[in-house]
Phi, psi and omega in degrees: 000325197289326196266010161218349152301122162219135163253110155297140152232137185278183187277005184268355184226010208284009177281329168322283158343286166340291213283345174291328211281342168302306203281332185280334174068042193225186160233180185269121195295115217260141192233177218233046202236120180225143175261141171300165182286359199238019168111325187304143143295147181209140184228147142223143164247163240225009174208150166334115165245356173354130170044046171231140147326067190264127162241127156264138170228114211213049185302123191288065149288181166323106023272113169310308207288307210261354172300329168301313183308332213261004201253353157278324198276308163333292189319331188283335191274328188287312167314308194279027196254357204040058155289161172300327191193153168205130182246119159279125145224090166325077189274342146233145190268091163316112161094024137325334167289321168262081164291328195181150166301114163254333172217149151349138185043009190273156158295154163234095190267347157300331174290311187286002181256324180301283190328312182299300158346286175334273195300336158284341166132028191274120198268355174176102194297113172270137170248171157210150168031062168270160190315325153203127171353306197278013179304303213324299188301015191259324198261160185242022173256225177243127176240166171221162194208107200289182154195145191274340171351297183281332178311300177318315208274005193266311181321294145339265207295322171326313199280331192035069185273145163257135162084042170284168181209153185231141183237151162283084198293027159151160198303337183261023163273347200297313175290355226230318184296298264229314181308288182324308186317328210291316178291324174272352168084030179247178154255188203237184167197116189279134173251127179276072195230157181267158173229094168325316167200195211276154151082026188236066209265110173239108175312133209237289198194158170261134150257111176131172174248130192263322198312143182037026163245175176297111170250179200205089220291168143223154178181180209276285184220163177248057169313227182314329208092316199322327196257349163286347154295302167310315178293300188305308203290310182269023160271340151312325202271314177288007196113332176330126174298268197251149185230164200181125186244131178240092205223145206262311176261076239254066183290338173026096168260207150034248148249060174273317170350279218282332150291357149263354183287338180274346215263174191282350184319147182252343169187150195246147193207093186241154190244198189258042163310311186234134182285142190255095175336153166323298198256029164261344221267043177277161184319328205283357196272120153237163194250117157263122187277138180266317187273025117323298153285345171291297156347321202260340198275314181268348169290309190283020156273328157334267206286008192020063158255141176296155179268341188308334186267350146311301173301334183285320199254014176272303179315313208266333187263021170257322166295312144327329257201302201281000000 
């Protein structure tokens, strides 16, 4: 596996790249990105990849433009180098969020980021939790889209929180909510709120009962915070004992630090999709690492073993548990 596996890591990640590249029991192919003075990017890679099996990991976070950019230019240096194959994985999909036409003249700028993709030579894509399902159907390659469900739900009963409830901080969090719940014996609960304007959440009301239980907020990403904070404060009004947020893409834009750190939340359980500067690292944050499962997603995609059978016996020993 090692003379045909080869793994990259672009710069937006690499303790993640590290920490797979452990589980894999390979080492990281080692490459070049450096910027010219006037910004351009520049990759070399720094060994053979001729007929090898290439995964990059490289999630377009903050700076999107340019981690996306540097991760067309890898792809460009690598394609002409003849692997065999190069699997783009993405562990958060930048400008995902831009999705669908909401106003006049606007982008759908998650399509036009699939294409590009597309178009530097990328043969095949890995996600994890992206925003809404249907980005897959944006790409014309072969894509996964991982999913965390059991992981989140191993974490949960570890923790042995009692009197749970798991709520959706808005309606189109509801399914994502309503999995976990389902896999855990819990019940759900909705925060009802409208957005007056863009970057903007205003809470109307909870549907379901929330009162002296464990709550337990789940959604996609964490940006400002502003509208998950907001979520957290009226389920205090509505009774919650204890609140807990549970979010997969730990984007902390602005001032979200100092708003959970101030907010009634009692911990926040974000993974390492996206890497976290020093001074995002406050107590309330903890990381469940992704890359045990990432690691097992790409030896059997290696290896053309179905993944599916990961999943059933991650289901059968959380049922054992429940």
């Amino acid at each position: 596996m090692e003379r045909k596996l080869k793994l990259i890591a672009g710069s937006a990640n690499k303790g993640l790249a590290l920490e797979v590249a452990k589980h894999l029991k390979i080492k990281l192919t080692p490459v070049d990105i450096h910027r010219f003075n006037d910004g351009e990017i520049y990759v070399r890679i720094l060994e053979s990849v001729r007929g090898s099996d290439v995964f990059i990991i490289q999630p377009t976070s903050s700076d999107a433009n340019l981690h996306l950019m540097e991760l067309l230019v890898m792809v460009d240096a690598l394609k002409r180098a003849s692997p065999r194959r190069i699997t783009a994985v993405i562990p958060y999909f930048g400008y995902s969020r831009q999705d669908k036409k909401t106003k006049a003249r606007e982008p759908i700028t998650a399509k036009l980021v699939a294409k590009l993709i597309e178009v530097a030579g990328v043969d095949r894509v890995m996600t994890f939790e992206l925003h809404v399902p249907q980005l897959q159907g944006f790409f014309d390659i072969p894509s996964d889209n991982l999913d965390l469900i059991p992981i989140y739900a191993e974490h949960i009963l570890n923790k042995k929180l009692k009197n749970l409830v798991f709520v959706a901080p808005d309606v189109g969090s509801a399914s994502r909510t309503r999995s976990l719940a389902r896999v855990v014996h819990a019940p759900i609960a909705i925060v009802d709120k409208r957005r007056p304007k863009q970057g903007v959440a205003k809470v109307e009301h909870v549907i379901g009962n929330v009162k002296n239980k464990t709550a337990i907020l789940v959604d996609d990403i964490i940006d400002t915070a502003g509208s998950i904070v907001e979520s957290a404060s009226f389920l205090k009004e509505y009774g919650a004992k204890d609140i807990y947020v549970l979010a997969t893409h730990p984007v902390l834009s602005g001032p979200a630090i100092k708003k959970l750190q101030n907010s009634p939340i009692k911990e926040i359980f974000v993974t390492n999709t996206i890497e976290l500067p020093k001074e995002k690292k406050i107590k309330k944050i903890k990381v469940i690492s992704i890359a045990p499962l990432l690691a097992e997603t790409i030896k059997r995609d290696h290896e053309g073993i179905p993944m599916g059978i990961v999943y059933e016996k991650l289901y059968d020993k959380l049922k054992k548990r429940v």
